[in-house]
N, C-alpha and C positions, 0 to 999 in steps of 0.2 A: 581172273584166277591165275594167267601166266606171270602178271607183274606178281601177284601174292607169292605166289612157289619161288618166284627169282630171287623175292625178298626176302624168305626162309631160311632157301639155298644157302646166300651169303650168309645171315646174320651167324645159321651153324658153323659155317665155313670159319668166321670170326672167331666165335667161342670156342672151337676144334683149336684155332691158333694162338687167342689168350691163354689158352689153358694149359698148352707147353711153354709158353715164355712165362707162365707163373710158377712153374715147375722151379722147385731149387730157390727163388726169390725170397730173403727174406723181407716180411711184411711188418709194417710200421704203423702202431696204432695211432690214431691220429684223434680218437675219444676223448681224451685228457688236454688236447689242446684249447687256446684258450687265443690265440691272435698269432699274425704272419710269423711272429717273432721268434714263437713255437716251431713253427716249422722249419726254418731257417737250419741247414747243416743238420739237418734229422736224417737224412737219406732217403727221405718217402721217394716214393713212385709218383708224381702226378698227373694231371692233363689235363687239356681243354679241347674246344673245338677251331680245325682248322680254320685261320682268316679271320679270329673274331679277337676283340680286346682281351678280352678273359685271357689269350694263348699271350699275351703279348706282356701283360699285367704280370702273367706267373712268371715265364720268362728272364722279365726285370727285375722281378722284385722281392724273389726268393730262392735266393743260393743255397747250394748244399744239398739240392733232392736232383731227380732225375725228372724231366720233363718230355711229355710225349701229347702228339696230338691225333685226332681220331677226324672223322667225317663229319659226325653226328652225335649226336644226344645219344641217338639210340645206341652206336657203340661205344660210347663212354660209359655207360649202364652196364651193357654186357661186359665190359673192361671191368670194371668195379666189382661186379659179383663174383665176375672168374677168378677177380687175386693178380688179378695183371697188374692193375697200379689200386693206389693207398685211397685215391680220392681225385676229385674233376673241380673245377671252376664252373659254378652254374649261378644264375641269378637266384636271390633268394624265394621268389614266387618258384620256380623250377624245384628248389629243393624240399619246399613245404611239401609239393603236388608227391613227388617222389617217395618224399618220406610219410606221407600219409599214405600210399599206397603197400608200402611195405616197410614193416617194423624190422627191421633187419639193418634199415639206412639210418643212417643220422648225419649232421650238417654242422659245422664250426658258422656260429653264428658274431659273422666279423659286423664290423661297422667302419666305414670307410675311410682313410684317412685318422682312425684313432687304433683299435686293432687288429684292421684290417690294411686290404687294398689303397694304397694312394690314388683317387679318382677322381682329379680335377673336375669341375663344372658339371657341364651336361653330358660329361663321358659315366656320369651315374642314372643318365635316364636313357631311353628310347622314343625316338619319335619316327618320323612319316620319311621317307627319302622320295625327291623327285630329281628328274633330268636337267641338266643346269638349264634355268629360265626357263621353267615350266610355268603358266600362268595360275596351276593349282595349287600352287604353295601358300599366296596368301590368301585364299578362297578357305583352304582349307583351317591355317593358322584362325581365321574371322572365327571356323567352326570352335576350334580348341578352344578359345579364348573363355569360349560360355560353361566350360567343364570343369566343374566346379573339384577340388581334392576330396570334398567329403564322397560325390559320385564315382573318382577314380579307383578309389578306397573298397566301396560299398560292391562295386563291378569285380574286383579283383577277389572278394571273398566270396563274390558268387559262382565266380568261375572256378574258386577250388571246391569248392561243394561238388559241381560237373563233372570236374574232372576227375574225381574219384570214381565215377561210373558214367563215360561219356554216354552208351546209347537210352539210359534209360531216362525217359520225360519225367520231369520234374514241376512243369508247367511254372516257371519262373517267370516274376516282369522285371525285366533287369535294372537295375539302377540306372542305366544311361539309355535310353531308349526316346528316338523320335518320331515326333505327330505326324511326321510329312510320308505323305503315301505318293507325290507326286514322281513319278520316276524318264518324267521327256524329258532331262537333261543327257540324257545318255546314256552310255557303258563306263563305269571307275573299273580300270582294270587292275587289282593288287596283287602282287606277287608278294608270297611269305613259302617257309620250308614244309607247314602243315606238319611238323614233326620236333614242337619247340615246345613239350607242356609247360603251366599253364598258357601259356602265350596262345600256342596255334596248336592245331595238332589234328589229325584225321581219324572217323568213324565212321560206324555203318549206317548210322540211322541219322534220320533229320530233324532227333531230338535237340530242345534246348535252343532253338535259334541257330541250327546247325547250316552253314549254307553250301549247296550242291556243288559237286568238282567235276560234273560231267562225266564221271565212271563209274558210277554206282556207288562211291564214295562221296562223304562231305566234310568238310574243315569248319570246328569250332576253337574257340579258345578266347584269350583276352582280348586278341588282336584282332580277328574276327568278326566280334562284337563292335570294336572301335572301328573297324571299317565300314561295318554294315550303319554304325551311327554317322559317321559322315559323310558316308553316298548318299542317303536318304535325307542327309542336312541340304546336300547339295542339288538334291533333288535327279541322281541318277540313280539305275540300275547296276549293285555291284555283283563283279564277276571277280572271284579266285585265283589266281594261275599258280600251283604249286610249283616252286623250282628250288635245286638245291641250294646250300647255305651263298657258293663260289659265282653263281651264278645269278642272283639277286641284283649286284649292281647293274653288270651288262645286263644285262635284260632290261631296266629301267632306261639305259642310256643308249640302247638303240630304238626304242620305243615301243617297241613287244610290247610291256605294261604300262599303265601311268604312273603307279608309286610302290613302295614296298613297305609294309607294315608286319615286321618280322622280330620285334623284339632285337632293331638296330641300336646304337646308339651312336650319337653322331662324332666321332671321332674326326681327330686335326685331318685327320690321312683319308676318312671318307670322304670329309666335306673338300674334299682338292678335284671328287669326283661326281658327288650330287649337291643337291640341296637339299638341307632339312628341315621339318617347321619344329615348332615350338614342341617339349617334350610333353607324352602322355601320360606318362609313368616315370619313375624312379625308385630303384632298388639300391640294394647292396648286394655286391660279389660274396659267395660265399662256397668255402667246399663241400663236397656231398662226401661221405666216407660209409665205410661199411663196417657194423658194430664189430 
């Protein structure tokens, strides 16, 4: 209850101080756009999330607006509603989950490298990060290998179904889901932010394949799902560890966790600091705006 109130606390605290820096702002519709090119010398507001590609991508590659970055998903949301900025950089599974929860959002739906984002390689997907020379990396790649795109596909539409009402059971069999009950290989320790819809993200109940966070809380999401499929490939018991976005790599590379399955992607700049395996998924960057 004390972390819940802290979490209140600030989030008002946030929206108390978007709400004066919207004051006076004029706002720029961003509905009518159709690719980066749109954007370009508009004056929008934007933003992403500290430390990640998204910040980095807008940054470079569209001049003429104001760019700002925030913690979290969650203030970037609260940023949006309040008038503080135009629109966020979010992955396009993020902005579905969003905008199906609230008609009030909408999403420039870009396409990468035509008009969208410039997104070389597999800086359009997200995969697994381990500690350099970890021996789970190609254990785990053996698991990816059998994951078939129509199952990544099928996973990812089931999880925005969820996520439009995480605690309530739905009694779903998920598209990726495996036989092996065997769990003596261990503890798979994963760290993710539990706070990246669809990706990750925390509830109260232990619907839906939700799995426990040790505080009366549990974390579901896409990521989730793909972890709990490859502890159980690999025949251990998977554990959780919720930590923020900044905090993900170290933690991997002092050994606290074994991997991180956080809706990464593997960038030139990360891979200087982990190892990644083979991608799970693959989107497109896209902005979230408010009608």
């Amino acid at each position: 209850m004390k972390r819940f109130c802290c979490t209140l606390l600030a989030l008002v605290t946030l929206l108390a101080a978007l709400t004066l820096s919207a004051c006076g702002r004029k706002k720029v519709d961003l509905s009518a756009m159709t690719g980066i090119a749109d954007l370009r010398d508009s004056g929008a507001a934007l933003a992403a999330q500290t430390g990640t590609y998204h910040l980095t991508a807008l940054r470079e590659q569209i001049t003429g607006v104001t760019v700002t970055d925030y913690d979290d998903f969650t203030a970037l949301l609260v940023a949006l509603k309040s008038g503080a900025i135009d629109g966020y950089v979010a992955e396009e599974p993020t902005a579905f989950t969003e905008c199906g929860k609230d008609s009030s959002l909408g999403y420039l739906k870009l396409v990468n490298n035509e008009t969208g984002f410039r997104v070389p390689g597999d800086e359009t997907g997200i995969a697994v990060a381990f500690k350099k020379g970890s021996p789970l990396l190609a254990r785990v790649n053996a698991v990816l290998a059998n994951v078939t795109e129509a199952q990544k596909t099928a996973l990812m539409e089931q999880i925005f179904t969820v996520s439009m009402d995480t605690d309530r059971e739905q009694n779903l069999t998920y598209a990726l889901t495996s036989a092996n009950t065997d769990t003596s290989g261990g503890t798979l320790r994963i760290s993710m932010e539990c706070a990246y819809a669809p990706f990750n993200w925390t509830q109260t109940t232990s619907a839906n394949g939700a799995v426990a966070l040790g505080n009366g809380t549990y974390a579901n999401g896409y990521d989730v799902q793909i972890a709990k499929y490859i502890a159980a490939e690999l025949g251990m018991q998977l554990e959780i560890v919720p930590n923020k976005w900044e905090s993900l790599i170290p933690a991997v590379q002092s050994g606290s966790v074994d991997g991180i399955i956080a809706g990464m992607s593997p960038t030139p700049e990360r891979m200087e600091e982990v190892d990644f395996s083979d991608c799970y998924y693959r989107s497109n960057l896209v902005i979230i705006y408010k009608k």
